[in-house]
C-alpha positions in Angstrom: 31.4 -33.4 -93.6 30.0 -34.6 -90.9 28.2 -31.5 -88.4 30.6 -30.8 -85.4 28.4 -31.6 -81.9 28.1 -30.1 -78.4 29.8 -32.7 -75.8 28.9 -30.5 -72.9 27.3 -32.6 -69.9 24.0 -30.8 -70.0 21.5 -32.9 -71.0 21.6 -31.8 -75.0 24.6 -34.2 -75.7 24.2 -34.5 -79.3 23.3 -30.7 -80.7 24.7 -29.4 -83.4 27.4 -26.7 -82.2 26.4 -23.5 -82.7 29.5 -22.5 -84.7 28.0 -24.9 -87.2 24.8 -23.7 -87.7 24.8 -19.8 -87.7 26.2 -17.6 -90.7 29.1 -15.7 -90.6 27.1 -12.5 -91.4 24.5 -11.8 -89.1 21.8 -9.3 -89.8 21.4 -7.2 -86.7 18.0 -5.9 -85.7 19.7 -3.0 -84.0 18.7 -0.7 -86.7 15.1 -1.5 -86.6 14.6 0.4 -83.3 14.1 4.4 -82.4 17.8 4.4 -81.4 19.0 4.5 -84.8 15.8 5.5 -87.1 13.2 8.0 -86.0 10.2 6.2 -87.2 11.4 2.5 -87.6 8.0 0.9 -88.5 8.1 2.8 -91.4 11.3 0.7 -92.4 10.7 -1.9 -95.3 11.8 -4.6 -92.9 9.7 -7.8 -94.7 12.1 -6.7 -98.4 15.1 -6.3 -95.9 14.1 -9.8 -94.4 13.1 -11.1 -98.0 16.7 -9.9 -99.7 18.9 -11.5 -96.7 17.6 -14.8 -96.8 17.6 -14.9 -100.4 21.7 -13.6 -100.4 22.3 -16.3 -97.9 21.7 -14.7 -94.7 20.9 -17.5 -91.8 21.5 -15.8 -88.7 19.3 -12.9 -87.3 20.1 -11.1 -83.8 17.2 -8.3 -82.3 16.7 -7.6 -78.6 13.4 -6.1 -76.4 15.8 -2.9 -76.2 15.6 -2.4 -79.7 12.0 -1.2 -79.1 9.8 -2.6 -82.2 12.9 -4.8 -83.7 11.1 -7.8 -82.4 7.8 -7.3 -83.8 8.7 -6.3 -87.0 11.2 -8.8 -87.5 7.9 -11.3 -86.7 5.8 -9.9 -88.7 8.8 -9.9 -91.9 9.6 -13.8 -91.2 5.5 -14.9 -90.9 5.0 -13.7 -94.1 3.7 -16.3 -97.1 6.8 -15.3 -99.2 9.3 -16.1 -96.8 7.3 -18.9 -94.5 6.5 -20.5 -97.6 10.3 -20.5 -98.8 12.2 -21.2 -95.6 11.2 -23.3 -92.7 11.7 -22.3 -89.3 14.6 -24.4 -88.8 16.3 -23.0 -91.8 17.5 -19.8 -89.9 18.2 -18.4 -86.3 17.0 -16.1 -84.0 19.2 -14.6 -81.7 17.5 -12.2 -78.8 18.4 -11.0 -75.6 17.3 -10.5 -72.1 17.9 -8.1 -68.9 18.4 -4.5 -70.2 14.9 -2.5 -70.6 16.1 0.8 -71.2 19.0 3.2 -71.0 19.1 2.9 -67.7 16.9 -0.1 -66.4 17.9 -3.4 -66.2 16.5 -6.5 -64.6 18.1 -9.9 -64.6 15.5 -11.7 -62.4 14.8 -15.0 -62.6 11.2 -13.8 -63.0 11.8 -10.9 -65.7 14.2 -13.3 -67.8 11.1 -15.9 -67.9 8.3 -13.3 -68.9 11.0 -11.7 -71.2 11.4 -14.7 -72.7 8.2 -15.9 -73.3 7.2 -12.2 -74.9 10.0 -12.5 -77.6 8.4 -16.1 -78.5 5.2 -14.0 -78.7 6.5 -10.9 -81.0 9.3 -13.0 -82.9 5.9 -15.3 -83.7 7.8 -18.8 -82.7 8.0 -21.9 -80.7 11.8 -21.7 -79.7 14.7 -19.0 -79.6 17.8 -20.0 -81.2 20.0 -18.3 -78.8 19.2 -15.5 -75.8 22.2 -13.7 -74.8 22.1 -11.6 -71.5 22.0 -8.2 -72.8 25.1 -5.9 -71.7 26.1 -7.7 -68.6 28.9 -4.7 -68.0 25.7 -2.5 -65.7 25.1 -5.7 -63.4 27.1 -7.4 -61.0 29.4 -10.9 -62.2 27.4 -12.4 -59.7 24.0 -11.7 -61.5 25.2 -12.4 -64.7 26.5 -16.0 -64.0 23.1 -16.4 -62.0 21.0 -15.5 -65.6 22.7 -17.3 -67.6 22.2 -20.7 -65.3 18.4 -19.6 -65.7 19.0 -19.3 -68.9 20.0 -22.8 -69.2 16.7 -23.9 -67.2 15.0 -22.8 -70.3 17.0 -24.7 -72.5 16.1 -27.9 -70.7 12.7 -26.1 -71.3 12.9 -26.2 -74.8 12.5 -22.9 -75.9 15.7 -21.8 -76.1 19.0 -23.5 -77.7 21.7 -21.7 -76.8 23.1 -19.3 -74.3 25.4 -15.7 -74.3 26.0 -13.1 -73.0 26.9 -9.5 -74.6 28.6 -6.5 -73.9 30.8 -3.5 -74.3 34.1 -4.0 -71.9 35.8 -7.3 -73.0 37.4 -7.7 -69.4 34.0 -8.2 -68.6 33.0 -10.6 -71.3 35.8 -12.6 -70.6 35.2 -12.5 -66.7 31.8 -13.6 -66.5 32.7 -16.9 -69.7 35.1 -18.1 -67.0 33.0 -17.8 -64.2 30.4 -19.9 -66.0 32.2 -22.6 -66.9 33.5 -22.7 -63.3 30.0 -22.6 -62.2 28.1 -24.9 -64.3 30.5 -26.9 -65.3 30.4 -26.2 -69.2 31.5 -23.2 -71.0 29.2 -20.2 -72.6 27.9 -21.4 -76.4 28.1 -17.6 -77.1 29.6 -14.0 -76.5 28.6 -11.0 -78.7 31.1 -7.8 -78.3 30.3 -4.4 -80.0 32.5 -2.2 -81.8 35.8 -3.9 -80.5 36.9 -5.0 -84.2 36.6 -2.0 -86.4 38.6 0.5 -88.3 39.2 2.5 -84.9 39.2 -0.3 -82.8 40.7 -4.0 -82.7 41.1 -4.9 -79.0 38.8 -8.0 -79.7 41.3 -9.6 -81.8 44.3 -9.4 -79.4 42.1 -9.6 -75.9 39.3 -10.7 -76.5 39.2 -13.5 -79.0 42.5 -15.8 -77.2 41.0 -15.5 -73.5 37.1 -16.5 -75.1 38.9 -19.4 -76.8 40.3 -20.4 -74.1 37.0 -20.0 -71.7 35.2 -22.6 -74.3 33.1 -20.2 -75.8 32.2 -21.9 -78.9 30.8 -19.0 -80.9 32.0 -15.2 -80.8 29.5 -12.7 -82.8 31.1 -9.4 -83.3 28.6 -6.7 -83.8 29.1 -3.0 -84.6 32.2 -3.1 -87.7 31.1 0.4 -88.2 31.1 1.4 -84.1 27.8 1.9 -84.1 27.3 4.6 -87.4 30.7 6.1 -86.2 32.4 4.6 -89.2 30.6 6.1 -92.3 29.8 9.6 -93.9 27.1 11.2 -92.8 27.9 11.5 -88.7 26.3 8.8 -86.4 22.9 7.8 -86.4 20.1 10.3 -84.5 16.5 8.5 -83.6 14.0 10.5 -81.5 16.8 9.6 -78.4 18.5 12.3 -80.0 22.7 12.1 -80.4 23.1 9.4 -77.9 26.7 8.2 -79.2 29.6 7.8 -77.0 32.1 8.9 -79.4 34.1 12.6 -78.2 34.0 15.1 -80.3 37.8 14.6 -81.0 37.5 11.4 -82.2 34.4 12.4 -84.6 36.3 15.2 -86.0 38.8 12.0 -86.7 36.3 10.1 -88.8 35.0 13.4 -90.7 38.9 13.5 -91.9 39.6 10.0 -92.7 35.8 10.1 -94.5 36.9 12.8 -96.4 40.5 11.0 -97.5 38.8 8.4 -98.5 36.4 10.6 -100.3 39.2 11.8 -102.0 40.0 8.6 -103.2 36.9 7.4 -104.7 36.3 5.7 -101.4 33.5 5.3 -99.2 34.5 4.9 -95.5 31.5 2.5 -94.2 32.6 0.3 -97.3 36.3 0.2 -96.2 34.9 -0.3 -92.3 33.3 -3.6 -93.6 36.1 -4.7 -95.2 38.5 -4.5 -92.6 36.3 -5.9 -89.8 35.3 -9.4 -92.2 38.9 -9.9 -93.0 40.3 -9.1 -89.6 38.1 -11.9 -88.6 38.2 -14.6 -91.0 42.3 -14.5 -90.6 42.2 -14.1 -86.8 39.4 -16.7 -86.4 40.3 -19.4 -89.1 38.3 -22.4 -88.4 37.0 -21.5 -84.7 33.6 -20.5 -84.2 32.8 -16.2 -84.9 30.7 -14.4 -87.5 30.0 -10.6 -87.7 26.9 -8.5 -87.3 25.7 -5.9 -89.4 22.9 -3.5 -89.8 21.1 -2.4 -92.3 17.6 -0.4 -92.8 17.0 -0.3 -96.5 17.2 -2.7 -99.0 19.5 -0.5 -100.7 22.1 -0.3 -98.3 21.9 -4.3 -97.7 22.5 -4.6 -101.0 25.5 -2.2 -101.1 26.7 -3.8 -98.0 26.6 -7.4 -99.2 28.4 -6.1 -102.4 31.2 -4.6 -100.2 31.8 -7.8 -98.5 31.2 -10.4 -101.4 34.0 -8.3 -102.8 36.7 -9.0 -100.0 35.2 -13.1 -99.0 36.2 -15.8 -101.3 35.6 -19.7 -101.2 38.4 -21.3 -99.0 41.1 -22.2 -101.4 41.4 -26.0 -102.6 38.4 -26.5 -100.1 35.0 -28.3 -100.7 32.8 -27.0 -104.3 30.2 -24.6 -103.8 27.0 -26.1 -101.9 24.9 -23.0 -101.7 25.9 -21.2 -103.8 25.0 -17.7 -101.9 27.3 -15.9 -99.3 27.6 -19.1 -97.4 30.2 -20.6 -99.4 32.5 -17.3 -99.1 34.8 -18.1 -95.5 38.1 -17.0 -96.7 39.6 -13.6 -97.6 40.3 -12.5 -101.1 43.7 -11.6 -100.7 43.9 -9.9 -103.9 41.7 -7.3 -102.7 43.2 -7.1 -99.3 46.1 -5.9 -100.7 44.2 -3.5 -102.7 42.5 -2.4 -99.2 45.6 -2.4 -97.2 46.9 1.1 -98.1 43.4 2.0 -97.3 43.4 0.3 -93.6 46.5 2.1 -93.0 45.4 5.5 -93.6 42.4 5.5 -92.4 43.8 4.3 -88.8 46.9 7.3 -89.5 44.5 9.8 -89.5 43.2 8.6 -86.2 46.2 7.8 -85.1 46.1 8.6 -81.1 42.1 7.6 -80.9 43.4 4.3 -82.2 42.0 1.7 -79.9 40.3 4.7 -77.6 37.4 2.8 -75.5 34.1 4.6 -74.3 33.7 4.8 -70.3 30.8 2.4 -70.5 29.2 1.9 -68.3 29.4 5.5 -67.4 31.5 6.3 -64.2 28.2 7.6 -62.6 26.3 4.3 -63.1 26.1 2.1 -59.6 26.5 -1.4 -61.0 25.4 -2.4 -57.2 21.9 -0.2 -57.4 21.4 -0.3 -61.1 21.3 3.3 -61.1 23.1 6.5 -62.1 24.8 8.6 -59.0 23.8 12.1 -58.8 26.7 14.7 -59.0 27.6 17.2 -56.9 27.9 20.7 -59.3 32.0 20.4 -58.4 32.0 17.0 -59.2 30.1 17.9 -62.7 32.4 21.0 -63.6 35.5 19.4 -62.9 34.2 16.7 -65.5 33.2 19.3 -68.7 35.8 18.8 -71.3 37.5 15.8 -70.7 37.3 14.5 -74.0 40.5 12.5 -73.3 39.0 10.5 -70.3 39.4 6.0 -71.0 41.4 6.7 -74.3 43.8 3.6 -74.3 47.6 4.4 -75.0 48.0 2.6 -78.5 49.1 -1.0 -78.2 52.9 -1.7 -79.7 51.5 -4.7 -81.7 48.9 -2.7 -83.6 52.1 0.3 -84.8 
């Protein structure tokens, strides 16, 4: 079958779309930084590499934000067992640009260049497969549209392919895809949305998904099935930030219960999180362009999670015979074990029942998109504020009942 090309009017008439080429499971980089792991160079990140390419893993997505994630993930894919074994052009490399830290961002025509050209340098190659501008929700629509034009500067440049933008608040995802394509003329290649097709969570599918169809977006990467850590045993995820997730203490509480029913059941909630997220998007997405990232930071837990979702992904039915035979070949749901799972969907999202569909303020209400900065509070203003643990939750949509 022939590849499907890009027919927008930029000069790259003729490139592969970038649905094509990436995998539907992405390997996130997220996890590789000191948000998630207190010491993540200590992380066996060239056997995590290693075991993904080998299972069939094309795609790879990091960011500067992610502290080391870029240099470790160069270091993994120059060594002589992997270099030797897969050529450059054999897998992608998905960055981003704009956000520093917590709270810094800079979407400069002059940052996003020397941002840029430092990811070539740590990710140790001559192009960038796609460069998405990194939570576009703390800066204005305005500056967003005006990086990602820069953005495609540097793809007439060469160095990188394609273009995104990612983010939190899908209003704001969809926004800014419309106003490029009103801009420039040609639609966004890419838009990755966190933690908005999960368990807890599936406003991507009904919101977000149609209306980034429907801006051209070619490719939708949803990262985050498990919101974040949220989603599994355990609690979420400390590195030496400390407990920096959004999540209330209500809706915690939540997952600790609907861990423990699954417990009960033989059951492991992370597994069932995967599951649901891979199948909600293989039946809302069909033949359109989307693929899911994941995180892992042991070999072990790559392993279990590629065994969770090899067990729910089939081969299309009556489609073409295997070609690589690895977790490429797998882009239809097993329906046999959706029906197993279904029982399991249901009462996991039961037990969360009103925190169904909750969002997190984000950015936060203090943050001054104009500025780029968080207001101070008045003491009045921060004591009328302590325990409201109910503030952005989302009345429960009557399709998802």
């Amino acid at each position: 079958m022939a590849t499907p090309l890009d027919s927008s009017s930029d000069g790259l008439v003729g490139r592969p779309q970038l649905s094509s080429i990436v995998t539907k499971i992405v390997l996130g980089g997220g996890s590789f930084s000191q948000q998630s792991h207190p010491d993540p160079t200590s992380l066996p990140v060239r056997e995590i590499i290693q075991l993904a390419l080998d299972s069939g893993i094309r795609t790879f997505d990091t960011s500067p934000y992610y502290g080391p994630s870029e240099i470790l993930l160069g270091d993994a894919f120059s060594q002589p067992a992997i270099s030797s074994k897969y050529k450059r052009s054999e897998y992608q490399l998905m960055t981003k640009v704009g956000r520093i830290a917590a709270d810094q961002f800079n979407y400069s025509r002059s940052w996003i260049r020397s941002s840029v050209d430092r990811s070539l340098q740590r990710l140790r190659t001559s192009y960038l497969d796609v460069v998405f501008c990194h939570d576009i929700e703390y800066v204005t629509d305005e500056e967003a549209v005006d990086a990602v034009g820069f953005l495609l500067e540097l793809v007439k440049e060469g160095k990188i392919r394609y273009v995104g933008v990612s983010g939190y608040p899908i209003d704001k995802l969809v926004r800014v895809a419309q106003l490029v394509r009103v801009r420039y003329g040609r639609p966004l290649d890419a838009v990755q949305g966190w933690a908005h097709l999960t368990l807890q969570n599936t406003q991507m599918e009904r919101e977000g998904l149609p209306n980034l169809y429907a801006a051209g977006v070619n490719c939708v990467f949803n990262s985050s099935p498990l919101c974040i850590g949220l989603l599994r045993s355990g609690g979420v995820p400390v590195g030496t930030l400390g407990d920096w997730h959004p999540a209330p203490q209500g809706l915690r509480q939540a997952v600790l219960q609907a861990s423990n029913w699954l417990d009960d059941r033989q059951e492991n909630l992370s597994a069932v999180a995967l599951r649901f997220c891979i199948s909600k998007l293989l039946i809302a997405t069909k033949s359109l362009g989307a693929s899911m990232v994941f995180a892992a930071n042991s070999v072990s837990e790559l392993e279990d999670n590629l065994q969770t979702l090899t067990s729910i992904m089939q081969q299309e039915p009556g489609g073409e015979t295997s070609h690589f035979h690895d977790i490429r070949d797998l882009r239809a749901v097993n329906k046999a074990q959706l029906e197993r799972d279904i029982p399991l969907f249901d009462g996991v999202r039961g037990i969360l029942g009103p925190w169904i569909d909750y969002t997190f303020e984000i950015p936060e209400k203090e943050w001054d998109i104009i500025g780029k900065e968080m207001r101070r509070q008045s003491a009045v203003q921060i004591d009328a504020e302590e325990g409201k643990e109910e503030h952005g939750r989302k009345t429960r949509n009557a399709a998802s009942l």
